[in-house]
N, C-alpha and C positions, 0 to 999 in steps of 0.2 A: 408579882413584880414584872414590869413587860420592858419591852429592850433589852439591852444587852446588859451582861454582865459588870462592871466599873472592875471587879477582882477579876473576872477570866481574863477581861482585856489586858489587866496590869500582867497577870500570868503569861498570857501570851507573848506581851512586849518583851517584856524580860527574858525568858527562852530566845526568842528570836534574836536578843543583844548577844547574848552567851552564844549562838549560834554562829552569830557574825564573825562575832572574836577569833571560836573556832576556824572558821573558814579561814580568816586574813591572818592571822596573828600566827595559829598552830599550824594549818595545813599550807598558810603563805600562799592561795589561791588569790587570784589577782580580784581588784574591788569588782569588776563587772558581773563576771564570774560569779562571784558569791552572790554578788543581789540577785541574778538570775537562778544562781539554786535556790536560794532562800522563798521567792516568789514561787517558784514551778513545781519544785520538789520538795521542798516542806511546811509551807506555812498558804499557800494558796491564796496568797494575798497578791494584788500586784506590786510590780516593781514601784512604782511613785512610792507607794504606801510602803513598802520593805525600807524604805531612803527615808520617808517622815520619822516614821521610828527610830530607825538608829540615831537619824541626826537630832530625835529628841533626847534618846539614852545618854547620847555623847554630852550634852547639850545640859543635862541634869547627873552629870557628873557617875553616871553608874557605873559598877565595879567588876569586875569578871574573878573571882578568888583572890579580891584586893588589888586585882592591876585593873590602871582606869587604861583608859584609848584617848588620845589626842583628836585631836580635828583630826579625820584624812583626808589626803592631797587633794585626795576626787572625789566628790559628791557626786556626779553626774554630771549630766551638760544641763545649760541654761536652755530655756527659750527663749529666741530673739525679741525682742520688744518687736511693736506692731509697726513702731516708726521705721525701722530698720527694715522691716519688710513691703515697701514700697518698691512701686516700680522704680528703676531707676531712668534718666534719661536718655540712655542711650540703649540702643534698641542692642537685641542678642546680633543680630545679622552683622550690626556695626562693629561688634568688638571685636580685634585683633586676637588671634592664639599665640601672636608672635611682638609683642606691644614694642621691644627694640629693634625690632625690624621695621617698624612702623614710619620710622623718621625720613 
């Protein structure tokens, strides 16, 4: 059989949901916090992929000793759309640091 596992992978996920819990739920370590352990110090995955997981776990309802997890608050941050990262028309030089003073 060549690739990866379909069972290690599911094993993996799952520890790593139960891991989450631990971190946010038991130890009440803040969300960032935790995805940064989770990535760095025990699962060596990166962060993007530590956030796909969980918000699949959450997402397919899994259970941690029969208590589920709600959505939380904070996912991460977005990336901007690419519309939004346009120049804008007025140049850096032009813009005020003081825009009420401007009048």
């Amino acid at each position: 059989m060549k690739g990866r596992s379909k069972t290690l992978i599911e094993a993996r996920d799952r520890r790593m949901f139960e891991r989450y819990y631990y971190w946010t739920e038991v130890r009440r370590l803040r969300f960032d916090d935790t995805i940064r352990k989770l990535s760095e110090e025990e699962f060596f995955v990166s962060e993007s992929r530590v956030l796909a997981i969980v918000r699949q776990m959450i997402r397919q309802g899994a259970t941690v000793e029969g208590k589920s997890l709600k959505k939380p608050f904070f996912t991460g941050f977005k990336i901007p759309s690419k519309v939004s990262l346009r120049k804008s028309s007025v140049r850096v030089s032009e813009r005020s640091l003081f825009p009420e003073s401007d009048q």
